[in-house]
N, C-alpha and C positions, 0 to 999 in steps of 0.2 A: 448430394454428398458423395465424395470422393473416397473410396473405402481399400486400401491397399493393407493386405493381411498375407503374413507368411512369403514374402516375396524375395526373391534374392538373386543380385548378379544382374539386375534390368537399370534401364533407363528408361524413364516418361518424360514426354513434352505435356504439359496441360495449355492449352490454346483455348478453353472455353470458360464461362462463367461458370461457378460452382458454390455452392453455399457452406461446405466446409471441409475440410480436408483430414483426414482420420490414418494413421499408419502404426499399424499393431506384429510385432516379431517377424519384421525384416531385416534381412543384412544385407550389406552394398548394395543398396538401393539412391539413385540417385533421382531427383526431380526438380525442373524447369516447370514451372508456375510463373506464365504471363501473363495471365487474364484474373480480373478480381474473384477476391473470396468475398461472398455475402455477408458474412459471419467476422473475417476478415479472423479466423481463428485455425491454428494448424495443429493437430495432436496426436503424438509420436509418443508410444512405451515400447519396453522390452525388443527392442531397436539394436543394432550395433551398424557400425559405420553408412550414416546416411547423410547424405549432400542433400543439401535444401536452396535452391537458385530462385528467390524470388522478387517479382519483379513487379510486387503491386501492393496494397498495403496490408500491413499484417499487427490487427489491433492485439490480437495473443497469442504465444507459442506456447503448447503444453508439451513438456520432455522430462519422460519420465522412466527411471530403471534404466538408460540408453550406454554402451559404453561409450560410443564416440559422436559427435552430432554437429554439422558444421553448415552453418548458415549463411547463406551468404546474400543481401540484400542491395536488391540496385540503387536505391537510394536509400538515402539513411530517415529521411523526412515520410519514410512510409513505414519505421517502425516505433512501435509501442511499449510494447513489454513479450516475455517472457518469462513465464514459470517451472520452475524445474526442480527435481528432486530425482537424487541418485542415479548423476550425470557423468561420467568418469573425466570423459575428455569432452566441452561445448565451445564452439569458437561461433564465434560472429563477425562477421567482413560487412563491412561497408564500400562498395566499391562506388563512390563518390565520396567519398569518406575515411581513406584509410587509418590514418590517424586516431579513429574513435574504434577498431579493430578492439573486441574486447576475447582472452581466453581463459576460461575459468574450469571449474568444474569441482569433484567430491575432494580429491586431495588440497587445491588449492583452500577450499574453504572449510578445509578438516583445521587447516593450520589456525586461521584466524578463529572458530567455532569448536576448539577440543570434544565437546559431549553432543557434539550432532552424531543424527543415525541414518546413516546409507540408502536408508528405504522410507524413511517418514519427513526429515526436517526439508522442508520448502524454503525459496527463495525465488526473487523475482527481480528481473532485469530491468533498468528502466533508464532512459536520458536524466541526469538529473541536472541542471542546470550547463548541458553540454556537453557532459561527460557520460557515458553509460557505466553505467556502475550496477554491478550483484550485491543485493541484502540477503536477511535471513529473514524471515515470514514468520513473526509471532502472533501468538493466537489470544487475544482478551478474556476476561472471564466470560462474554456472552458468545464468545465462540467467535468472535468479528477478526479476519486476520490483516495484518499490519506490519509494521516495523518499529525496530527502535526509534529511530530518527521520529516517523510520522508521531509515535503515542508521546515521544517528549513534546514535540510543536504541539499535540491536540490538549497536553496536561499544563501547559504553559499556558493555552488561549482557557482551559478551564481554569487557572489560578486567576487569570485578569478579568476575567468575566465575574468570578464571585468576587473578589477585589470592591471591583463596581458595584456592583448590587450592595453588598455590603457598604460602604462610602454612601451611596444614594441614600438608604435605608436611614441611617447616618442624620443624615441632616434633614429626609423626613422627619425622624422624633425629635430631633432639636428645636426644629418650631411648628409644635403641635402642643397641644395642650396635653396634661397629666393621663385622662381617661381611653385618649390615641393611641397614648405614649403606649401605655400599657395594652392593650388590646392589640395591636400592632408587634410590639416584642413576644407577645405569646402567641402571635400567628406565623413569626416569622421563624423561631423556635422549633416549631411545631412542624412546620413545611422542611425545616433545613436547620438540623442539628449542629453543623458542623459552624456556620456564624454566628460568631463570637461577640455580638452587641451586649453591652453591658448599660442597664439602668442607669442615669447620670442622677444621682441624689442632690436635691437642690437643697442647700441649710435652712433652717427657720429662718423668715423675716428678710431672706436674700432674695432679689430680684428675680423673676420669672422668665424662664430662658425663652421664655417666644417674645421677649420685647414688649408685653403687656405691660400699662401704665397702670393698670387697677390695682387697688391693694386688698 
């Protein structure tokens, strides 16, 4: 592990393998990382103007409290994400890549997120279909963090998936006999309150919805 603390006004070359890279209350600190991270993970708080030159893959950036932070990646096919939270000024270079250059930070995303807080609301950088784009990083009731986008696709596949089950269930009871019928609705009830199967009431002397010919 790579542990750069309280540093300021230097330059490093990292030319060796390393399993993680750690930088805690530096300023103008700049570094040249050409040889793989194990971890493939970089984390940087309480930081103000640091250059980040890297030139092998980097599955996460943690940037944290920084006011200035600028990255700049040899190719763009060796990044991932980054996470960050109360970033003032974070640029990202692509130098195979210009075009996908993203610069973001607290102000920019004060405007689009009015009731964020400078030191707690996260967000996370990511390729999304080509584009590198900054979310906000919401948190589930089980503590699981996310995004808006990911929890509407995940509340969407949960609406079609009980959808189904329900439908199936469905036509289960439609052709099952009377004593199915019912053991089966109060099992289903029972497991999952929220599906909405309703008893179909067959009339006196009206044909029996499983197709039986006995009377």
């Amino acid at each position: 592990v790579l542990y750069f603390k309280n540093v300021k006004d230097s330059t490093y070359t990292i030319n060796a393998v390393c399993t993680k890279v750690l930088i805690e209350g530096c300023d103008n600190l700049k570094l040249h990382i050409n040889k793989k991270i194990m971890t493939g993970m970089i984390e940087v708080w309480r930081t103000s103007n640091i250059v980040l030159h890297v030139a092998t893959s980097l599955h996460t950036g943690v940037f944290d409290l920084c006011d200035k932070v600028d990255l700049h990646m040899k190719e763009k096919g060796d990044f991932y994400s980054v996470v960050w939270a109360g970033v003032k000024d974070l640029n990202i270079n692509f130098l195979d890549a210009g075009e996908h250059n993203l610069k973001t930070g607290f102000t920019q995303m004060k405007e689009l997120y009015p009731d964020i807080n400078d030191r707690t609301s996260q967000f996370i950088i990511r390729d999304l279909g080509g584009k590198i784009t900054s979310e906000k990083i919401i948190r589930l009731e089980n503590g699981y963090p996310t995004t808006e986008r990911e929890k509407k696709i995940f509340d969407e596949q949960q609406k079609k998936a009980a959808q189904a089950t329900e439908e199936q269930l469905r036509q289960m009871l439609k052709f099952s006999g009377p004593a199915f019928e019912k053991d089966m609705a109060n099992m289903v009830k029972a497991s999952n309150p929220k599906l909405n199967i309703k008893k179909k009431k067959v009339p006196r002397n009206s044909p029996c919805p499983c197709g039986s010919t006995l009377s």
